[in-house]
N, C-alpha and C positions, 0 to 999 in steps of 0.2 A: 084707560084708567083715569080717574078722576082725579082734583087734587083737592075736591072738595068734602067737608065733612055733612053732617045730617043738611045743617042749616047752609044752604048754597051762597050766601053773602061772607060766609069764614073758612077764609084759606087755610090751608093747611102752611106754617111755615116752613118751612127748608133750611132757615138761617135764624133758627131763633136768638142764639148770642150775639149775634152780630146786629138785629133789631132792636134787640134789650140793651144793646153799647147805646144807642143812639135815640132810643125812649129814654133811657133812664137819666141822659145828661145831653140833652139836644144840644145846648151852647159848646158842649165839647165835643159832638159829632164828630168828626174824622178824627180827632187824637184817641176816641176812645172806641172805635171802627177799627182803628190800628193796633191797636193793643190787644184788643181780643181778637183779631183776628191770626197777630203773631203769636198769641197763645194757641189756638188752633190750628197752625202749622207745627207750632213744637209738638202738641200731644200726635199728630199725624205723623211726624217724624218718628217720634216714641214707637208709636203701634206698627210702625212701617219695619223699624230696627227690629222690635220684634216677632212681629210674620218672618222677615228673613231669615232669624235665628230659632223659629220654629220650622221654617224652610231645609234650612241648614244641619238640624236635627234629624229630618224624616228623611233627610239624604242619606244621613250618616247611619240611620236607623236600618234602611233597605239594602247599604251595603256590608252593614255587618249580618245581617239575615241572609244575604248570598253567601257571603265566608262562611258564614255557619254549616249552609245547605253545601256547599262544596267540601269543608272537614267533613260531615258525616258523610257525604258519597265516599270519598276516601277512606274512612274508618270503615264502611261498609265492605269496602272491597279489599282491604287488607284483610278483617275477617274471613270473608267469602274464602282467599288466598289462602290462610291457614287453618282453615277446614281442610281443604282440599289437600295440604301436606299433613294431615292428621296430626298439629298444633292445636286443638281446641281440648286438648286436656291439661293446656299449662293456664287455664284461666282468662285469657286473652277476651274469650268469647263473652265471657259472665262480665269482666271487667267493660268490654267496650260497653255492653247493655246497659249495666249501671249506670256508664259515663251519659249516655243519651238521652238517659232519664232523668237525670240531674237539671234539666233545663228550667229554670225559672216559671 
């Protein structure tokens, strides 16, 4: 892969703020190299906290989808249960079906 655009004499930059700190005020080169570049760790910190707490979501997300999937096995097998004790005329049946469909 290249890091070049059409015209091969122009780089592509990688660190444009940190170039722009130091074209735009050369005599203050490193104070302003420093500045933006603590700015650039804080937004990285930022997006970092929240990957984690999108992280942290789709964890929380996976294990309430397994709770879920383990109540309905359960709901299903109580059913099944009172089938089999000739219980499916007190409603139980209709009611669990309802309850299942109700999902978001």
């Amino acid at each position: 892969m290249s890091d070049h655009i059409l015209d091969a004499t122009k780089m592509i930059q990688d660190t444009p703020r940190m170039e722009a700190a130091l074209i735009d005020a050369p005599d203050a080169g490193f104070a302003n190299i420093w500045k933006v570049g603590c700015e650039i760790e804080r937004e990285l910190n930022e997006s970092n906290q929240i990957i984690r707490q999108q992280q942290l979501l789709d964890e929380e997300n996976l294990r309430l989808q397994e709770r879920i999937k383990r109540l309905e096995e359960a709901g299903d097998a109580m059913v099944s249960h009172a089938k089999a004790l000739g219980m499916d005329g007190t409603g139980l049946v209709k009611r669990w079906s309802k309850a299942k469909e109700a999902k978001p």
